[in-house]
N, C-alpha and C positions, 0 to 999 in steps of 0.2 A: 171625226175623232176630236176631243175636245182637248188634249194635249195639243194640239197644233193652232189651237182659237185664238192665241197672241203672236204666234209663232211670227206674222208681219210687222208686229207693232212694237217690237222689243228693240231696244237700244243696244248694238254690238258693242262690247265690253272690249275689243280691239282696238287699240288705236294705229288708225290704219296708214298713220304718217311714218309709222314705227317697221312698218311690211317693207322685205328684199327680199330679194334671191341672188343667192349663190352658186356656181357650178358645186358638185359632189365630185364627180370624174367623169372619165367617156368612154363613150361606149360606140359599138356600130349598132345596136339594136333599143337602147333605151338612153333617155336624157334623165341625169340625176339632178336635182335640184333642192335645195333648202332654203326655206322658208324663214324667217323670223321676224317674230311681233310680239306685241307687249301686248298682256289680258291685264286689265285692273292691275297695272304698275308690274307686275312680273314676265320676264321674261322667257318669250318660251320660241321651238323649233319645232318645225313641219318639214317632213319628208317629202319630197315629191317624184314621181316616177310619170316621165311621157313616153309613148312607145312610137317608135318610130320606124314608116317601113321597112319590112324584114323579107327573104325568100324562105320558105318553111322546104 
């Protein structure tokens, strides 16, 4: 697939000194978490959900 031919070689526009994480809230089933980082000088937020075992 030729969309993916730089897909290694490309420079992350992240600056990655600019990435934390936050608690969201708690849960007994999922860990919330947010993200934040800076793309080319703007600031921006990432969602994150980890699932943590559960009894179904």
């Amino acid at each position: 697939m030729s969309y993916f031919k730089n897909a290694f070689n490309q420079k992350s526009l992240i600056d990655d000194s600019s990435v934390y994480l936050e608690p969201c809230s708690s849960s007994n089933f999922i860990e919330l978490k947010r993200m934040h980082y800076n793309e080319e000088n703007t600031k921006k937020t990432w969602d994150i959900i980890k699932s943590l075992d559960s009894v179904a």
